[in-house]
C-alpha positions as a Python dict, from the first residue, in 0.01 Angstrom:
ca = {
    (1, 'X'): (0, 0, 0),
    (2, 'X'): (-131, -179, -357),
    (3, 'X'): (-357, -464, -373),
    (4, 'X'): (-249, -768, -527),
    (5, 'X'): (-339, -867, -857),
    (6, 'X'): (-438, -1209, -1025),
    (7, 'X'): (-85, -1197, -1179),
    (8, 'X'): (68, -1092, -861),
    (9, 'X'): (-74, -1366, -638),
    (10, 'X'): (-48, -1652, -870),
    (11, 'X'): (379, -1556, -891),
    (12, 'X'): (378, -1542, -480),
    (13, 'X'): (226, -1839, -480),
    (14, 'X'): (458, -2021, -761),
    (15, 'X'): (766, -1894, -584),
    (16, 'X'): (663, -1948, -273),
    (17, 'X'): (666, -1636, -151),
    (18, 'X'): (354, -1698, -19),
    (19, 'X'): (306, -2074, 101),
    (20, 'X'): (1, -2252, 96),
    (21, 'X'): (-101, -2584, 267),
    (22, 'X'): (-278, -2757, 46),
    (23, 'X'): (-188, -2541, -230),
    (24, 'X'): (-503, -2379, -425),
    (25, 'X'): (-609, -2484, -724),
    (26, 'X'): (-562, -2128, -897),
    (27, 'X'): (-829, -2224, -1153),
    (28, 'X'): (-1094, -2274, -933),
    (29, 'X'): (-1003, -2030, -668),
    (30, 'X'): (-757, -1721, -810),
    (31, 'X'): (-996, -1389, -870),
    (32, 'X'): (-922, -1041, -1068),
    (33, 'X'): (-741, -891, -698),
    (34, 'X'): (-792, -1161, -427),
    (35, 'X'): (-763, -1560, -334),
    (36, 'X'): (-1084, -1811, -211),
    (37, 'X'): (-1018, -1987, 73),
    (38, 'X'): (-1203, -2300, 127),
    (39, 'X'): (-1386, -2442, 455),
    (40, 'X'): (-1195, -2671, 640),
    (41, 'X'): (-1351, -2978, 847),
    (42, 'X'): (-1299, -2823, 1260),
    (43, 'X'): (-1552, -2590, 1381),
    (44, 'X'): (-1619, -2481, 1756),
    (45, 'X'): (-1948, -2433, 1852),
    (46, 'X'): (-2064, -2271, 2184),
    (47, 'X'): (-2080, -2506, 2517),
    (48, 'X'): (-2364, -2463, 2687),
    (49, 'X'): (-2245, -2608, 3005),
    (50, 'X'): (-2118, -2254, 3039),
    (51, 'X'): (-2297, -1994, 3266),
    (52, 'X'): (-2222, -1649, 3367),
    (53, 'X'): (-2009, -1407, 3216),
    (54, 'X'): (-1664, -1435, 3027),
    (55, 'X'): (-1397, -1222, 3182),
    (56, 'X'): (-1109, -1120, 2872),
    (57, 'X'): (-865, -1140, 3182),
    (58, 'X'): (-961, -1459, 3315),
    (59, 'X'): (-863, -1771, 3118),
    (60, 'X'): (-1076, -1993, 3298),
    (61, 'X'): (-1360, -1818, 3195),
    (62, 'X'): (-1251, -1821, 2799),
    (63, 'X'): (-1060, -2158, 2792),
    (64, 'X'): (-1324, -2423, 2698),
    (65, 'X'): (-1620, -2247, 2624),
    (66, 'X'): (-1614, -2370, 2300),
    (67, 'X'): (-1658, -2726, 2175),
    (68, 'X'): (-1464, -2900, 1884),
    (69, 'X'): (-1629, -3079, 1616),
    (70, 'X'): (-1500, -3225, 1293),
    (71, 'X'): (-1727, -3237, 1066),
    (72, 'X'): (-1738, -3462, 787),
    (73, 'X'): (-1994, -3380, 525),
    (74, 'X'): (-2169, -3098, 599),
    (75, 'X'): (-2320, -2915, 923),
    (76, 'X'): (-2624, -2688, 910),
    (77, 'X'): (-2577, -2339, 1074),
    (78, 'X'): (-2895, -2251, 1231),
    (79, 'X'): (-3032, -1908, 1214),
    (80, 'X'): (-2849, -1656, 1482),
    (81, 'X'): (-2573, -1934, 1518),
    (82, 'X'): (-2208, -1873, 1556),
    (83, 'X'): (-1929, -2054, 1518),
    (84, 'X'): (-1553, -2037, 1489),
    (85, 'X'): (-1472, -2167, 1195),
    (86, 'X'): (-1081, -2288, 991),
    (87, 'X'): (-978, -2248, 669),
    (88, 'X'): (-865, -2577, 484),
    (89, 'X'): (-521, -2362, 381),
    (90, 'X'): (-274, -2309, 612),
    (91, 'X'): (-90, -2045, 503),
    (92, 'X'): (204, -1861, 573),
    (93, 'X'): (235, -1471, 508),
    (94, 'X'): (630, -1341, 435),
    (95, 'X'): (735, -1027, 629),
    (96, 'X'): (640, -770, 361),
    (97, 'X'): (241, -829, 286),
    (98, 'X'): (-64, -809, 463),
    (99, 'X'): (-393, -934, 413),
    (100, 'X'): (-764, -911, 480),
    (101, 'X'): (-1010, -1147, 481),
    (102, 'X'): (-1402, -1074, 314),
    (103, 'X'): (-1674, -1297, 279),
    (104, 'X'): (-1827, -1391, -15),
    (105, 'X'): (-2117, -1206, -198),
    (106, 'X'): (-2236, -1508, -258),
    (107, 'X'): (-2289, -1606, 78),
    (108, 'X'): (-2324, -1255, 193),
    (109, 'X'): (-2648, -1254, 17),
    (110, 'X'): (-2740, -1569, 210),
    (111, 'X'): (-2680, -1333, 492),
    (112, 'X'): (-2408, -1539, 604),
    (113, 'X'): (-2116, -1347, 769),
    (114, 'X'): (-1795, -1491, 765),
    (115, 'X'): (-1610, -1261, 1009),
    (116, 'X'): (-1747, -1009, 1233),
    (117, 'X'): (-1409, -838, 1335),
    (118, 'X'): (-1098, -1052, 1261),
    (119, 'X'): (-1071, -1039, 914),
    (120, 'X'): (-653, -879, 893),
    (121, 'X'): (-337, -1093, 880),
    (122, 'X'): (-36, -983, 988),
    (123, 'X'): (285, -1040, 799),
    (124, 'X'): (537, -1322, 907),
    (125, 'X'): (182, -1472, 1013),
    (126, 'X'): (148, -1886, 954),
    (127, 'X'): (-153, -2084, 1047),
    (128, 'X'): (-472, -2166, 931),
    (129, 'X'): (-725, -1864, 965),
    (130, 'X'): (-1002, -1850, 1219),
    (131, 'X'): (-1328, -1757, 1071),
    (132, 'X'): (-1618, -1627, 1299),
    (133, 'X'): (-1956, -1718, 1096),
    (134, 'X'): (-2283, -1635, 1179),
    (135, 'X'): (-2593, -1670, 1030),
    (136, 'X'): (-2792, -1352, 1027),
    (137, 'X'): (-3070, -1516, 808),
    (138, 'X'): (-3416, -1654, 891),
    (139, 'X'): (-3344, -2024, 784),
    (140, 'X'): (-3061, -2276, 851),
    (141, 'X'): (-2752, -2274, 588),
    (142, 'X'): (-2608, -2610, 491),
    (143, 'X'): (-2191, -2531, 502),
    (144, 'X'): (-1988, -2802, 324),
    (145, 'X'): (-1573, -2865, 417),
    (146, 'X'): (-1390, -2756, 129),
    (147, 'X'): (-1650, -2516, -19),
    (148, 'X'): (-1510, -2166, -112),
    (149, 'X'): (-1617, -1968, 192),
    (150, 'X'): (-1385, -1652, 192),
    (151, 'X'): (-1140, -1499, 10),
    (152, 'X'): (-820, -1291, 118),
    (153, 'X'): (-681, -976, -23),
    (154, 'X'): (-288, -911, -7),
    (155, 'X'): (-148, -630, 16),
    (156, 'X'): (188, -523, -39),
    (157, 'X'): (363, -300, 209),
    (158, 'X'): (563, 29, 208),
    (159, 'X'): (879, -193, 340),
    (160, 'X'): (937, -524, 505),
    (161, 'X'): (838, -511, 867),
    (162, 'X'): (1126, -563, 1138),
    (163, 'X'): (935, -815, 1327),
    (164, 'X'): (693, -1031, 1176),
    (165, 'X'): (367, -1157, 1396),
    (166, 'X'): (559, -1473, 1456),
    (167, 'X'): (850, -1341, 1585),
    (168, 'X'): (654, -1157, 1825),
    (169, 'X'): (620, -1259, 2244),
    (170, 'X'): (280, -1129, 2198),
    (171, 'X'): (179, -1389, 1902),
    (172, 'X'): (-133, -1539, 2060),
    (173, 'X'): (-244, -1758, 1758),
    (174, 'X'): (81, -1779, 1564),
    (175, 'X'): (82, -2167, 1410),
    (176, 'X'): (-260, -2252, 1506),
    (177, 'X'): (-420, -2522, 1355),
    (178, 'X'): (-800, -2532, 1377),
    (179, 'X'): (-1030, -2283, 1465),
    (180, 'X'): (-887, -2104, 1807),
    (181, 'X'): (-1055, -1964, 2107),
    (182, 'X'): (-979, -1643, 2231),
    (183, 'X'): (-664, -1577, 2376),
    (184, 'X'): (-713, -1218, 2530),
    (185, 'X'): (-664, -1318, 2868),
    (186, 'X'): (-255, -1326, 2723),
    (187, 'X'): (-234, -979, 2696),
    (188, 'X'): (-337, -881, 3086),
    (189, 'X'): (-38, -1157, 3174),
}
């Protein structure tokens, strides 16, 4: 497996090998070996009409715990606050790269996080990516749609897989678009 390059992504992307919708502005948001994805304008927030525990095998319990809000200008993210979060790209990955997803130092040193554990994309994957933030600072953070807030890291693989997420029965969040509750109660169906 080989990371990327700036060279590498901005031909993907020209070719459309990799698709992006809207397409980046590779000025602005092409780095040395990865790509900054910006904010987009749905977030879901926590409902607190919600008590008890959540049960990964019980939809019910999953399905709607989480509010939808889009916001238009900016939203504050308190401290100890999570929220699911989308990226304004929708993007779709071909069969023979992979990709993980980092925050930014920049906002790392906010001590923002921008994913605690979901940060891989599988190839043949198309959607817009989920982001779990959190603020693990003492103070709010004012996020902004369309502000860099991650960026991805491609990686080529050893060969083009034989099934690509998509293709899969199992491809919980394949074309989602918006930031997507949990879908683990799919895989005790």
């Amino acid at each position: 497996m080989a990371i990327l390059s700036d060279k590498d992504i901005r031909k993907r992307i020209e070719s459309n090998s990799i698709e992006f919708d809207p397409i980046p502005n590779l000025e602005e948001q092409l780095g040395p070996a990865s790509l900054d994805l910006r904010l987009g304008k749905r977030i879901r927030e926590l409902a607190n009409r919600f008590k008890g525990p959540i049960n990964p095998k019980e939809k019910n319990t999953i399905e709607g715990s989480t509010e939808l809000t889009e916001v238009r200008k900016n939203f504050y993210l308190q401290k100890d606050d999570v929220i699911l979060a989308e990226t304004k790209e929708l993007i779709r990955m071909p069969n023979n790269l992979c990709a993980n997803v980092e925050g930014r130092s920049s906002l790392g040193r906010l001590f923002l996080g921008i994913h605690s554990t979901a940060g891989f994309v599988d190839p043949g994957f198309k959607g817009r990516i989920t982001l779990e933030l959190k603020n693990d600072g003492n103070r709010p953070v004012i996020l902004f749609p369309g502000m860099r807030i991650c960026q991805i890291i491609f990686k080529t693989m050893n060969s083009e897989v034989e099934v690509g997420y998509g293709s899969k029965s199992n491809s919980k969040y394949q074309n989602d678009d918006g930031p997507a509750e949990s879908k683990i109660y799919k895989d005790f169906e």
